[in-house]
DRENLUMRO-366900 format. One record per residue (C-alpha): y, x, z; chain; residue in three letters; residue number from 1. Coordinates in steps of 0.25 Angstrom, whole numbers, plus 5000, padded with zeros to 4 digits. Layout:
N
     Y     X     Z  unit  code  pos
     Y     X     Z     A   ALA  NUM
...
This chain:
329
     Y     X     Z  unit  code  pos
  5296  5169  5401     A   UNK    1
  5307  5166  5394     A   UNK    2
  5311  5177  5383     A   UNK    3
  5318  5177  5369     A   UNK    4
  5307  5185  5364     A   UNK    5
  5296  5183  5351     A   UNK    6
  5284  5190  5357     A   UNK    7
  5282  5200  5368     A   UNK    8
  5277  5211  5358     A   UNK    9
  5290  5211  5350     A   UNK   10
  5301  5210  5363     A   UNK   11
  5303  5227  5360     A   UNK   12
  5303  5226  5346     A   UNK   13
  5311  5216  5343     A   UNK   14
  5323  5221  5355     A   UNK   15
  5322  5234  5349     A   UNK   16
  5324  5229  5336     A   UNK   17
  5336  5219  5339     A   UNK   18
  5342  5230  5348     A   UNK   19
  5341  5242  5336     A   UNK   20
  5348  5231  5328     A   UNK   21
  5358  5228  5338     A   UNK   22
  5363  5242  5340     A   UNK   23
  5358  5248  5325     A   UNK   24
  5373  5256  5327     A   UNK   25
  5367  5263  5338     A   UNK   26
  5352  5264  5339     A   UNK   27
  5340  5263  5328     A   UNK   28
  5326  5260  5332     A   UNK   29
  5313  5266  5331     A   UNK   30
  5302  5255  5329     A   UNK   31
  5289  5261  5331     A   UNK   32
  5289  5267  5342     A   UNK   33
  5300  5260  5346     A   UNK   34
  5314  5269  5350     A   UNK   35
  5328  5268  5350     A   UNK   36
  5336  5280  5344     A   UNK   37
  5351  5282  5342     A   UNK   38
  5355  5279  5328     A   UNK   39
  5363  5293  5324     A   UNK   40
  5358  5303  5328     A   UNK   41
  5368  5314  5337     A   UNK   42
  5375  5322  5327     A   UNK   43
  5371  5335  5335     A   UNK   44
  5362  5340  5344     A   UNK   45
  5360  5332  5355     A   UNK   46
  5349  5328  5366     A   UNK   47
  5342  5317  5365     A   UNK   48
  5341  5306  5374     A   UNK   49
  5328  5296  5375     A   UNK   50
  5324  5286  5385     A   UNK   51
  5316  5273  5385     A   UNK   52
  5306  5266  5394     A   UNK   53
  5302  5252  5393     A   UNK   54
  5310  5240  5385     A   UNK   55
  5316  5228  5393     A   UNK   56
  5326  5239  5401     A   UNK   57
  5338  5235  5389     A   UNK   58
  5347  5240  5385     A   UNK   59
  5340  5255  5393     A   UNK   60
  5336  5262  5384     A   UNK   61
  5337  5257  5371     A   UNK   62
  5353  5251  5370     A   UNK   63
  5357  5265  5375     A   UNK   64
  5352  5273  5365     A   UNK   65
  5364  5277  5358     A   UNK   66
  5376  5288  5359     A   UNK   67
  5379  5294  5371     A   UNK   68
  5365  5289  5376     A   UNK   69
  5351  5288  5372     A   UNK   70
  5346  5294  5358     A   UNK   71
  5333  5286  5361     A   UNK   72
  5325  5275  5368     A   UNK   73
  5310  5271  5369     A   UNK   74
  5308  5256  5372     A   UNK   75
  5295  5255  5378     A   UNK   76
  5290  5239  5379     A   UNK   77
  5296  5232  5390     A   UNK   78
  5294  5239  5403     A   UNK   79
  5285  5251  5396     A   UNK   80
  5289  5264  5393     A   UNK   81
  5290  5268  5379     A   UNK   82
  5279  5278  5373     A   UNK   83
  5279  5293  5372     A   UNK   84
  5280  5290  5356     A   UNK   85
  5292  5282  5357     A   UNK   86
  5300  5295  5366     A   UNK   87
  5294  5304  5357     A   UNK   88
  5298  5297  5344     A   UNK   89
  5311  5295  5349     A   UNK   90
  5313  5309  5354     A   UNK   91
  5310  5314  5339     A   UNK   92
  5320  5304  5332     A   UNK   93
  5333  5308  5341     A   UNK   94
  5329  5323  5346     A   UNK   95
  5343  5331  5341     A   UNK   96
  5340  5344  5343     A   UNK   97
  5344  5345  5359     A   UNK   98
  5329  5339  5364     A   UNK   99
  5326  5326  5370     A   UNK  100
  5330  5321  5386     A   UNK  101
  5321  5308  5391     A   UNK  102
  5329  5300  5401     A   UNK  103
  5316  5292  5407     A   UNK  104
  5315  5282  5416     A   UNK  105
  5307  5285  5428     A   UNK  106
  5296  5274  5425     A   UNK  107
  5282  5279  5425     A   UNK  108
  5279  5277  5410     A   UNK  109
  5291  5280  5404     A   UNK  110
  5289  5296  5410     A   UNK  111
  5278  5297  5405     A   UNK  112
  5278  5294  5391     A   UNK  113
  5292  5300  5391     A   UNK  114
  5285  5313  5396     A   UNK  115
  5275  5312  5386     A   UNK  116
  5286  5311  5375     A   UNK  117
  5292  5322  5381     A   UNK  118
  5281  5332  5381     A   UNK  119
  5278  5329  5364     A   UNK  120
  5292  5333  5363     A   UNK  121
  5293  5346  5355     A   UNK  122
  5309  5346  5357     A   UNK  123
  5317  5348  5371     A   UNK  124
  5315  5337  5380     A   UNK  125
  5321  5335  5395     A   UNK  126
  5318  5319  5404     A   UNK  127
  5327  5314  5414     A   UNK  128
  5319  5303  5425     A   UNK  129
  5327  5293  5427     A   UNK  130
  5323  5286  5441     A   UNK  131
  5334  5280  5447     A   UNK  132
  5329  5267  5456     A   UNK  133
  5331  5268  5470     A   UNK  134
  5324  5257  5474     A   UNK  135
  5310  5266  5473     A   UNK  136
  5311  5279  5484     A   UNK  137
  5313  5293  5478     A   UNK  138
  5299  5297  5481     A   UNK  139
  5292  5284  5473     A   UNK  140
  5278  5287  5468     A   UNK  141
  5282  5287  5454     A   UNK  142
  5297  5289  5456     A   UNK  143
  5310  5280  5454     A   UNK  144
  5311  5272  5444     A   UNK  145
  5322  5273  5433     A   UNK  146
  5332  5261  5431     A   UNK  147
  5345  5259  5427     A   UNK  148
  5350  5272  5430     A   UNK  149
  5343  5277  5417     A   UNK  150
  5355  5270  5409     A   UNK  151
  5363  5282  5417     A   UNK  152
  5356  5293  5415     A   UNK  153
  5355  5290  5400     A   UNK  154
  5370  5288  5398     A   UNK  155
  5374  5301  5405     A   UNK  156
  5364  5309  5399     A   UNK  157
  5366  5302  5385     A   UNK  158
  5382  5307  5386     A   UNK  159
  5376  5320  5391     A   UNK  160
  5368  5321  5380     A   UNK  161
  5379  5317  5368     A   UNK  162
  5388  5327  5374     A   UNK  163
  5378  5338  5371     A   UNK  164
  5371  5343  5384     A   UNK  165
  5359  5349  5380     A   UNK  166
  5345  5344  5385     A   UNK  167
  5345  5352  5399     A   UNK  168
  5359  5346  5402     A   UNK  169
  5355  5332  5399     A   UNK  170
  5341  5333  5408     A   UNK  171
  5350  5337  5419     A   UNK  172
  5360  5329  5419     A   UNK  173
  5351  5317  5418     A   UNK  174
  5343  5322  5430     A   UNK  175
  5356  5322  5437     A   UNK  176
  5361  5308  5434     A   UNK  177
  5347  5302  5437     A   UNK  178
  5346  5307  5451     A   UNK  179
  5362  5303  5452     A   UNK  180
  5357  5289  5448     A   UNK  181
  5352  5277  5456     A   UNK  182
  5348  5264  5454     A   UNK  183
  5342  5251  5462     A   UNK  184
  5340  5236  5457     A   UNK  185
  5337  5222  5461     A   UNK  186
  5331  5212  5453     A   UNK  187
  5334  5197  5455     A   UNK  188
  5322  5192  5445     A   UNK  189
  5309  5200  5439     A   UNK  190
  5311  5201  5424     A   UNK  191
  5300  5196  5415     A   UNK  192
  5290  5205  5406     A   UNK  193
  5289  5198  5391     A   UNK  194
  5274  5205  5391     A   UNK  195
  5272  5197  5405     A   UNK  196
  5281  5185  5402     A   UNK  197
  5284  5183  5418     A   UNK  198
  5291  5191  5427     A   UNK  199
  5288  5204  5432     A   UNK  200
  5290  5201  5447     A   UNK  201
  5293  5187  5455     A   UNK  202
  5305  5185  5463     A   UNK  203
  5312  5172  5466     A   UNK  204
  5325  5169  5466     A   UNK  205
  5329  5174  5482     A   UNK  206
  5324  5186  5478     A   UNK  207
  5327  5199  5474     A   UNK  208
  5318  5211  5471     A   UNK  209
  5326  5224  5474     A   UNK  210
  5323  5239  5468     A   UNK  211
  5318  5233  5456     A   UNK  212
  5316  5243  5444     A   UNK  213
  5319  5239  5430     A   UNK  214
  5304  5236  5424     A   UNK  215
  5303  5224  5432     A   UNK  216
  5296  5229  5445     A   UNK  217
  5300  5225  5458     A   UNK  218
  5308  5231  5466     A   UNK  219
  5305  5238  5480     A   UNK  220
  5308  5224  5489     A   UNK  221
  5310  5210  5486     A   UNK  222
  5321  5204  5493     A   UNK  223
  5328  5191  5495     A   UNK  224
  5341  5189  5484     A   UNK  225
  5354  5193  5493     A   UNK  226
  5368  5196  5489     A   UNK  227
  5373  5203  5478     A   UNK  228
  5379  5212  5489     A   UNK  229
  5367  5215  5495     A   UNK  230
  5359  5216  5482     A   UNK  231
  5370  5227  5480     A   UNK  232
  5371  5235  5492     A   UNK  233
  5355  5236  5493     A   UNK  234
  5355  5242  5478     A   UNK  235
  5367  5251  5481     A   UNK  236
  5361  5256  5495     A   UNK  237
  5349  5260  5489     A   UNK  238
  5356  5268  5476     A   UNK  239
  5367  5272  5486     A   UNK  240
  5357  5279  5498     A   UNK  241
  5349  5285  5486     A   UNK  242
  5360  5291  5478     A   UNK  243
  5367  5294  5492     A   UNK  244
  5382  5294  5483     A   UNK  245
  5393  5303  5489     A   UNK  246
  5406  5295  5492     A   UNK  247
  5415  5298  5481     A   UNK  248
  5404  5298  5471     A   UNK  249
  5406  5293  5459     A   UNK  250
  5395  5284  5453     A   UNK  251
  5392  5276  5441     A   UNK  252
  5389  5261  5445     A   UNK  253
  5379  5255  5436     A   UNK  254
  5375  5240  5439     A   UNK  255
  5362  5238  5429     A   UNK  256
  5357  5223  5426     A   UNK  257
  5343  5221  5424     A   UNK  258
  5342  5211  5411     A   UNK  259
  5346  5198  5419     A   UNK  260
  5358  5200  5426     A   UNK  261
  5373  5196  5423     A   UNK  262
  5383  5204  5422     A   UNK  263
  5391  5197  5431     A   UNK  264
  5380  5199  5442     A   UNK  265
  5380  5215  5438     A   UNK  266
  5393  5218  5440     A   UNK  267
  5394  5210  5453     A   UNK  268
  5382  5220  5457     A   UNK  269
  5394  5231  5452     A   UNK  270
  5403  5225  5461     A   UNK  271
  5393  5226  5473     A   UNK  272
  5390  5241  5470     A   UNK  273
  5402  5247  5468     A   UNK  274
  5406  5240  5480     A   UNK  275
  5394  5247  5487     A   UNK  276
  5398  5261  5483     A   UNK  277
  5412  5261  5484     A   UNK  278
  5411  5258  5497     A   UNK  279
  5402  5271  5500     A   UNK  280
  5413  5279  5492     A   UNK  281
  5405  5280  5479     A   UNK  282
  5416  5279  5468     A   UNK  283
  5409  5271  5454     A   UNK  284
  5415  5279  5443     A   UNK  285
  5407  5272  5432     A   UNK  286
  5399  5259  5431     A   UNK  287
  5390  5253  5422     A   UNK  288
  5384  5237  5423     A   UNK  289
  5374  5231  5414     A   UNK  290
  5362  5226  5412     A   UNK  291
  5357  5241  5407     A   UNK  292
  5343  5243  5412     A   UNK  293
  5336  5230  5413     A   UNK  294
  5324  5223  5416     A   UNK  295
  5323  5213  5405     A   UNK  296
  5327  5200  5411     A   UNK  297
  5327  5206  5426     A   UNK  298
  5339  5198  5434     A   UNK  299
  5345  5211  5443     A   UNK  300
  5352  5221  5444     A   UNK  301
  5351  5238  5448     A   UNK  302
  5362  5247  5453     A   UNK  303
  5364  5262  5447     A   UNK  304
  5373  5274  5453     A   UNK  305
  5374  5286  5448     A   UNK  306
  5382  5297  5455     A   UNK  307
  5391  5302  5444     A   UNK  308
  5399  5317  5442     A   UNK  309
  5406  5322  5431     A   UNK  310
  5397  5324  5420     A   UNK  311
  5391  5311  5423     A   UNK  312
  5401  5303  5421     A   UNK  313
  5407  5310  5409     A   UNK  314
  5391  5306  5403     A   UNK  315
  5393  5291  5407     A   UNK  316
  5408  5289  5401     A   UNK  317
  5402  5297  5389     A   UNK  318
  5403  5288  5376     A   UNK  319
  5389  5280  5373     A   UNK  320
  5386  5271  5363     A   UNK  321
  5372  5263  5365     A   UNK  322
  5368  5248  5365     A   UNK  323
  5371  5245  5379     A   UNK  324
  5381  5256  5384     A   UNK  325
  5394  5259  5375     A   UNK  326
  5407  5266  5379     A   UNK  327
  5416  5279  5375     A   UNK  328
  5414  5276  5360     A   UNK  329
């Protein structure tokens, strides 16, 4: 294992400390427990908007706490969901008098502390389940798995949220783009745990691992590496016979990177997808590429469509102002 790191115990710490100094503009941190709130407060009454789950996802959640988006993040430790403490401290600094709104990644420990926040909660609170990954079926023992699509979700809502809906309006609207959202990814390498100091899954270089999720896990099939085209068009089938798009729908196009892939790769991966949809009539209104929901040092990609209306698309031009996602201000 090869990381520019001083000890495995301080990894969190010390990326949370460089990253609250980075952004100090923006965002203020929370040392113990550990949280990431926006620095001013909203001038008036406003819900409040709290995600987290484990670290090594950078820059979700904590680079997009800011205007327009989050109020707060909890960082767990790499791949563990945050405590109940953490939510409920962080729910106490940036309550503003309009009640809290969860959006929770649908990973088995993260709902259940966030659950556990939720019911110590003595203000109005709503969750929106965000489980996005195609590659698992619909009727999956413990559900599908939230990914990439969770950076949608918390834009939309974030905008929502700044423009004053109240908490009823934010719950809903959230449900509705996360059920509008899909999302499948591929991995080209396993990334590598500091706590276990080797990688997570072995995979050589001929081989690809499709349907992967974003803790590391292997996917639902090894297979051997083939073309980017048809890497592509087995991603965007599986997204496209899920969320069944209508032709003249528009869509938002997000191309997400898992730590280790470059940018010139990622938009070649746009290229591929946009292809695949315009060709099925689906008209991409809005795009997003990036390495936004990542694996720590995972070499891969995941495709992410949302069907898009109206109001959704008003919420994702909305001005934002985090660490990682900045436009309209």
């Amino acid at each position: 294992m090869k990381k520019m790191i001083n000890a495995v115990e301080s990894v969190l710490e010390e990326s949370l400390k460089g990253f609250a100094m980075a952004h100090s503009d923006i965002v203020k941190l929370n040392h113990q427990p550990h949280y990431v709130t926006r620095k001013n407060k909203p001038d008036s009454v406003k819900v409040a908007l709290i995600s987290g789950g484990g670290a090594g996802h950078e820059p979700l959640h904590t680079g997009l706490v800011g205007r327009g988006m989050l109020d707060a993040a909890c960082p767990g430790h790499i791949f563990t969901s945050p405590s109940p403490d953490q939510m409920m401290m962080a729910a106490q600094e940036v309550e503003n008098g309009a009640g809290i709104l969860f959006i929770v990644k649908n990973y088995a420990g993260d709902v259940m502390n966030f659950e556990i926040a939720a019911e110590m909660l003595e203000c109005p609170h709503e969750t929106v389940l965000v489980s996005d990954d195609v590659a698992l079926p619909k009727d999956h023992s413990t559900g599908r798995r939230g990914v990439a699509g969770t950076l949608i979700v918390e834009k939309i809502l974030g905008a929502a949220a700044e423009a004053g809906a109240n908490l009823a309006e934010c719950k809903a609207l959230g449900d509705k783009v996360a059920n509008n959202t899909a999302s499948m990814g591929v991995a080209l390498s396993s990334c590598t745990v500091p706590a276990i100091g080797k990688p997570t899954f072995d995979i050589t270089d001929k081989q690809i691992e499709m349907g992967v999720g974003i803790h590391g896990e292997r996917g639902r099939e090894t297979t051997d590496l083939v073309s980017a085209n048809e890497i592509v068009t087995q991603l965007c089938d599986a997204i496209d016979q899920d969320l069944k798009p209508a032709k003249g729908q528009k869509v938002l196009l997000h191309i997400n990177g898992f730590g280790a892939t470059p940018l010139m790769e990622l938009y070649l991966i746009y290229n591929l997808a946009a292809a695949f949809f315009e060709e099925r009539g689906i008209e991409i209104a809005r795009s997003l590429v990036g390495n936004f929901t990542t694996s720590l040092d995972m070499a891969g990609c995941s495709v992410t469509l949302t069907l898009l209306d109206d109001e959704t698309t008003q919420y994702w031009d909305a001005p934002v102002h985090t660490a990682a996602l900045r436009w309209g201000c």
